[in-house]
C-alpha positions as CSV (number, residue, x, y, z in Angstrom):
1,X,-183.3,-5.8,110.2
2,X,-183.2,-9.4,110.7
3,X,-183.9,-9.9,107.0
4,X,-180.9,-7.8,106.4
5,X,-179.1,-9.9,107.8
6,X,-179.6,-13.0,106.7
7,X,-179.1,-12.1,103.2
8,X,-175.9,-11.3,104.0
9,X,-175.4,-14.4,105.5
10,X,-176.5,-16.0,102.6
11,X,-174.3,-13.7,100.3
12,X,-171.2,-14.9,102.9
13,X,-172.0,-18.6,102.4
14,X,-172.2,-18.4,98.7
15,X,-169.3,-17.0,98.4
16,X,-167.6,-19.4,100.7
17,X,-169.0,-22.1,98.2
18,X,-167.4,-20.9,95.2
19,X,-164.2,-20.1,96.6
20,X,-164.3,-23.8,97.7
21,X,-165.3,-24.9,94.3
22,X,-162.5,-22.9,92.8
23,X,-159.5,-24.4,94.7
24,X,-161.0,-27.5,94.4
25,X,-160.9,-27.2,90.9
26,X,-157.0,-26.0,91.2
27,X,-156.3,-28.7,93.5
28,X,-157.8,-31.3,90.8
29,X,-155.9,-29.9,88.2
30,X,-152.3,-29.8,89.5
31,X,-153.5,-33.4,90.3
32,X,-154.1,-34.0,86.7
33,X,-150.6,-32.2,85.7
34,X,-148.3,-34.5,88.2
35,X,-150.2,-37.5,87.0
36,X,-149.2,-36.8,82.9
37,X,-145.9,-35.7,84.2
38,X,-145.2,-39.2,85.4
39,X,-146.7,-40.6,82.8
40,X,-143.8,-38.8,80.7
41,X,-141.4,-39.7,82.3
42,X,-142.1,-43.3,83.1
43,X,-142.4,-43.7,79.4
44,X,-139.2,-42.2,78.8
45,X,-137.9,-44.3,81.3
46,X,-139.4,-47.2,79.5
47,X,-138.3,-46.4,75.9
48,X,-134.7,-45.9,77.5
49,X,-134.6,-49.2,78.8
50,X,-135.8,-50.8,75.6
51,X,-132.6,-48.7,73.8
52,X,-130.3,-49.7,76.1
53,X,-131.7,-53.3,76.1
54,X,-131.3,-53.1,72.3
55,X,-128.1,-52.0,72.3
56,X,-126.8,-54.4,74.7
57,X,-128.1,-57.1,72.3
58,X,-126.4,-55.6,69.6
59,X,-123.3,-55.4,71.3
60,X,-123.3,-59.3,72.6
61,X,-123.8,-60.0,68.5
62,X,-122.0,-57.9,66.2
63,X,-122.9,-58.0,62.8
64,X,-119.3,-56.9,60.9
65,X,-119.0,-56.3,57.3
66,X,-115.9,-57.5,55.6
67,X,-114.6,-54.0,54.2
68,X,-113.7,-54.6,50.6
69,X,-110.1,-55.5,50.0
70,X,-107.6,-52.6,47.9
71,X,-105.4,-53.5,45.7
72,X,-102.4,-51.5,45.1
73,X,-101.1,-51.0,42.0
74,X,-97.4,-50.5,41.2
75,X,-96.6,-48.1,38.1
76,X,-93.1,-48.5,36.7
77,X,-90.6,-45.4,36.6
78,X,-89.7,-44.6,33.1
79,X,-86.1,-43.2,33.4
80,X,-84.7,-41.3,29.9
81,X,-81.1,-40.9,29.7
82,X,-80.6,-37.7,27.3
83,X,-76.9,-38.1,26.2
84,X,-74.6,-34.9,27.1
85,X,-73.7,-32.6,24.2
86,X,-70.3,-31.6,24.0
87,X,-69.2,-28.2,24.5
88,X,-66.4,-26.8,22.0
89,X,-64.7,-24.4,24.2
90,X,-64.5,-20.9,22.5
91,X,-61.2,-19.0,21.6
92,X,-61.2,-16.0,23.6
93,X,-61.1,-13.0,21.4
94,X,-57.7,-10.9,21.6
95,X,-60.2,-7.5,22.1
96,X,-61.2,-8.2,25.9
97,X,-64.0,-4.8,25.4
98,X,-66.5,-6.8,23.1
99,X,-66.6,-10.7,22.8
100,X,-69.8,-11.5,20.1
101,X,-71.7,-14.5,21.8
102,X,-73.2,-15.9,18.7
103,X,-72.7,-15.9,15.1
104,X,-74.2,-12.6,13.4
105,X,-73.3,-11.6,10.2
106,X,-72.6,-7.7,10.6
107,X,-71.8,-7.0,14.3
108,X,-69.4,-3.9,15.4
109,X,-67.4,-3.8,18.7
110,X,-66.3,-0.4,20.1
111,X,-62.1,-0.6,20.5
112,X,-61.6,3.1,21.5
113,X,-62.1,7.4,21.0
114,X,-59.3,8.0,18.9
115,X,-60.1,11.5,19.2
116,X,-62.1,14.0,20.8
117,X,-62.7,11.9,24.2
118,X,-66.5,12.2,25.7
119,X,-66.8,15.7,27.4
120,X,-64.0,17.2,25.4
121,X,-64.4,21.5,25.8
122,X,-64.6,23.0,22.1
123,X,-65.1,26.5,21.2
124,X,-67.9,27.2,19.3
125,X,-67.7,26.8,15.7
126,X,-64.8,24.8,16.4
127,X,-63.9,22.6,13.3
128,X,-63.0,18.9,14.2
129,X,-62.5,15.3,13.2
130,X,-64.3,12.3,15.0
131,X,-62.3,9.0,14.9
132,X,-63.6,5.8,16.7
133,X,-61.7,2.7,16.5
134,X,-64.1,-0.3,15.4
135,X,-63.6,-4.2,15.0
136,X,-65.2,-6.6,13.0
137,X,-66.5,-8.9,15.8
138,X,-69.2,-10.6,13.1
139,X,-68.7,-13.4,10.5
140,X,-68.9,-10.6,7.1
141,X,-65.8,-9.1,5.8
142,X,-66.9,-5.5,5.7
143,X,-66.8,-3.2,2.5
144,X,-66.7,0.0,0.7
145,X,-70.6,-0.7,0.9
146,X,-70.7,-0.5,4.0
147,X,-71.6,2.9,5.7
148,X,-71.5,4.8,8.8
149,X,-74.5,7.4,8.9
150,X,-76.1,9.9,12.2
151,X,-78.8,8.1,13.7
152,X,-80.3,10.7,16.7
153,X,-79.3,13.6,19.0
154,X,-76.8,16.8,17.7
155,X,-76.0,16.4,14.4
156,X,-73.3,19.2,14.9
157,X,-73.3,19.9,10.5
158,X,-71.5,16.4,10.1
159,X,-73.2,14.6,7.0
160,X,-76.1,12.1,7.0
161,X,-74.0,9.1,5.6
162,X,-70.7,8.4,4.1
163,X,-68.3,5.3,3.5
164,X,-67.4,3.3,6.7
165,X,-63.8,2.2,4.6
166,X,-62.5,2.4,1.4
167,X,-61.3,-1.0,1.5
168,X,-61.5,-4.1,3.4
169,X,-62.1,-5.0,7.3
170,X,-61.9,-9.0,7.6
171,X,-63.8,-10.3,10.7
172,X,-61.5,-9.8,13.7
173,X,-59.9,-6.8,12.2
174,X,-59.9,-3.0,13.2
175,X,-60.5,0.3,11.5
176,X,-60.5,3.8,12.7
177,X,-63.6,5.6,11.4
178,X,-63.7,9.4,10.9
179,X,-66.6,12.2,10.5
180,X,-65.9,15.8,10.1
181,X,-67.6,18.3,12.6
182,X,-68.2,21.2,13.6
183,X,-69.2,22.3,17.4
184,X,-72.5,24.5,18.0
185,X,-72.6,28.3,18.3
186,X,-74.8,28.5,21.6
187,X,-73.0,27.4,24.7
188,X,-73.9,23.8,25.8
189,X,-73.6,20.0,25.7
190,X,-74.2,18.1,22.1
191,X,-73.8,14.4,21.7
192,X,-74.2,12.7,18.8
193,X,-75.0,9.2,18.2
194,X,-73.7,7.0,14.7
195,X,-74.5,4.0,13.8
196,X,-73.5,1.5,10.4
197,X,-75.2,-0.4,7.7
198,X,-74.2,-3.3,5.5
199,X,-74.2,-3.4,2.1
200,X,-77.7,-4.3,1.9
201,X,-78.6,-1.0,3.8
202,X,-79.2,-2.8,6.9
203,X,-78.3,-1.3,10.2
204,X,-76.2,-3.0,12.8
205,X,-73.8,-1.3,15.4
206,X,-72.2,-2.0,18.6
207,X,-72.8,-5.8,20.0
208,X,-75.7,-8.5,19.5
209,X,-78.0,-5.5,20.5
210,X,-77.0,-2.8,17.7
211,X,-76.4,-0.4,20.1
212,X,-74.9,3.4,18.3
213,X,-72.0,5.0,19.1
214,X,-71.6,8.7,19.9
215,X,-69.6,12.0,20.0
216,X,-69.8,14.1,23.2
217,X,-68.4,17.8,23.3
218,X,-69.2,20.7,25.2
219,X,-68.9,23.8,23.0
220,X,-67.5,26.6,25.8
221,X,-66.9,30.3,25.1
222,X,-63.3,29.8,27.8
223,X,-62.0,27.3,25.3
224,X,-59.9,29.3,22.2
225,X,-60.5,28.1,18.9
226,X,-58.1,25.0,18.1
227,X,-58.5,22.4,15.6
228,X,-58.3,18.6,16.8
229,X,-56.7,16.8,13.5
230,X,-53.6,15.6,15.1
231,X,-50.5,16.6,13.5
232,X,-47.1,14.7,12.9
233,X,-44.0,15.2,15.1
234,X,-41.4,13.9,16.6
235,X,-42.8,12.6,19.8
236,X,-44.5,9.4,19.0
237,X,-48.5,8.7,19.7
238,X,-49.2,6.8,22.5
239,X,-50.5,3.4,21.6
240,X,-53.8,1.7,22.7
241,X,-53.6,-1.9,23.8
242,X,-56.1,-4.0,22.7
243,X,-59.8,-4.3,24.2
244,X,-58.9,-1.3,26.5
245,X,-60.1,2.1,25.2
246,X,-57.5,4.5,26.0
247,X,-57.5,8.6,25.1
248,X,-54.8,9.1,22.2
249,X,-52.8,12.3,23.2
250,X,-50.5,14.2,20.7
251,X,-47.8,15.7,22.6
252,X,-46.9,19.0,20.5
253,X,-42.8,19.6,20.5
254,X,-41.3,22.8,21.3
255,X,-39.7,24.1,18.3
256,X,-36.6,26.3,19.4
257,X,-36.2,29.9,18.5
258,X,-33.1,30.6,16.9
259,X,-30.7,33.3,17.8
260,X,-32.1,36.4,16.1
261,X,-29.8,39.1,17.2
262,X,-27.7,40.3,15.1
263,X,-24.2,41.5,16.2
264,X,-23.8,45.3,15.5
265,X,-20.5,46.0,14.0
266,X,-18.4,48.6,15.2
267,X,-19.2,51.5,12.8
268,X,-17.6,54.4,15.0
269,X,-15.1,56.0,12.1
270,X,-12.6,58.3,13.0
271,X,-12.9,61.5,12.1
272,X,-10.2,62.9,9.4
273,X,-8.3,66.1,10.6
274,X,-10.4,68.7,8.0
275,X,-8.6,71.4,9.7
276,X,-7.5,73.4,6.6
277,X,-4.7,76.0,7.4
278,X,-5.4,79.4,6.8
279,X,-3.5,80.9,3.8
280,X,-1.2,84.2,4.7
281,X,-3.0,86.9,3.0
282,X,-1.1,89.9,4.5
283,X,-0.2,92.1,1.3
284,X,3.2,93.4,1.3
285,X,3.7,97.1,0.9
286,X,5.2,98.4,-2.1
């Protein structure tokens, strides 16, 4: 019993050993960490000085560099004076509807429908002239040579070319262009579009551009059958003024009906007494 004990006793002091031993080892090592620590830092401290110490040095002595010097350089201003041209002003042409801008050879300019204005209700089958009104609005006097011929859209059995004039149209002059006709069967809208061509075959048409002109009808079976070749009479055509396309209406005259009736003469004849008297044909007696 007693040796029981004093093992345990023993056991108790070892123990009391080591845990002595360990803090003393914990103590000697926080000892060790504070001591670097301040070695850090009083070595910062002392390599801070020295920075300051050198940059106070530096500041008491500046060392300045000369920067190097720039030169500017002046380039001189070239001016070029580019003499004005001098504008010929233009005669204004007396058709105000197409004024040609530059100086083409064959060049056309639309004056005005002389018949058969855009839209115009036909019957079908209706035969009917076409006349446009065209200038000369290039620098070419124009020709029998020259031609007017269907370039696109409804045809309407008109032919595929024929003579724009049988004469002469100087630049600056007009002249009424015709095509002969015929509006569609079916029931619809047709427009047709012409163009011209020099004598050289090339085409032109309407301003710089070459634009065509056209015929626009609507064949419709509430329109009788009429023919559109204006006739003569006595009330005159009403005239275009130039540059302003106007619709040429022919204002037929009313042609009086003479007095037909006839005056019925008096035939009553009188009747002739025919009484015949009667003979006496008593015989007397012998």
């Amino acid at each position: 019993m007693i040796d029981r004990v004093s093992d345990e006793l023993k056991n108790i002091k070892n123990l009391a050993v080591i845990g002595l031993v360990i803090l003393a080892v914990i103590v000697l090592g926080l000892l060790v960490v504070r001591v670097v620590g301040n070695a850090r830092t009083i070595s910062a401290q002392s390599a801070g000085q020295d920075l300051t110490a050198t940059y106070a040095k530096e500041l008491e002595s500046p060392t300045w560099t000369a920067a190097p010097s720039l030169t500017s350089t002046i380039r001189p201003t070239i001016t070029i004076l580019i003499p004005e041209e001098t504008q010929t002003p233009t005669p204004a042409q007396s058709n105000t509807y197409y004024q040609p801008s530059g100086v083409s050879c064959d060049v056309a300019g639309f004056v005005a429908d002389i018949t058969i204005p855009g839209g115009m209700e036909l019957a079908p089958g209706t035969v009917f002239t076409k006349t446009w009104s065209l200038r000369n609005g290039g620098t070419c006097t124009w020709n029998s040579d020259y031609q007017i011929y269907f370039y696109s859209g409804s045809q309407l059995d008109g032919p595929s070319s024929q003579d724009l004039t049988d004469g002469e149209v100087d630049p600056g002059d007009s002249v009424e262009v015709s095509v002969e006709l015929v509006a569609s069967d079916d029931v619809g809208n047709y427009i047709g579009y012409w163009a011209l061509k020099n004598d050289s075959g090339d085409p032109f048409g309407i301003g710089t551009y070459g634009e065509p002109f056209y015929v626009d009808i609507y064949a419709s079976d509430e329109v009788a059958t009429i023919t559109s070749t204006p006739t003569s009479c006595d009330t005159p055509a009403a005239t275009n003024t130039p540059g302003t396309p106007t619709e040429t209406s022919v204002l037929p005259t009313d042609t009086p009906i003479p007095d037909t009736e006839t005056s019925i003469p008096d035939s009553e004849t009188p009747i002739p007494d025919t009484e015949t008297p009667i003979p006496d044909t008593e015989t007397p007696e012998p």
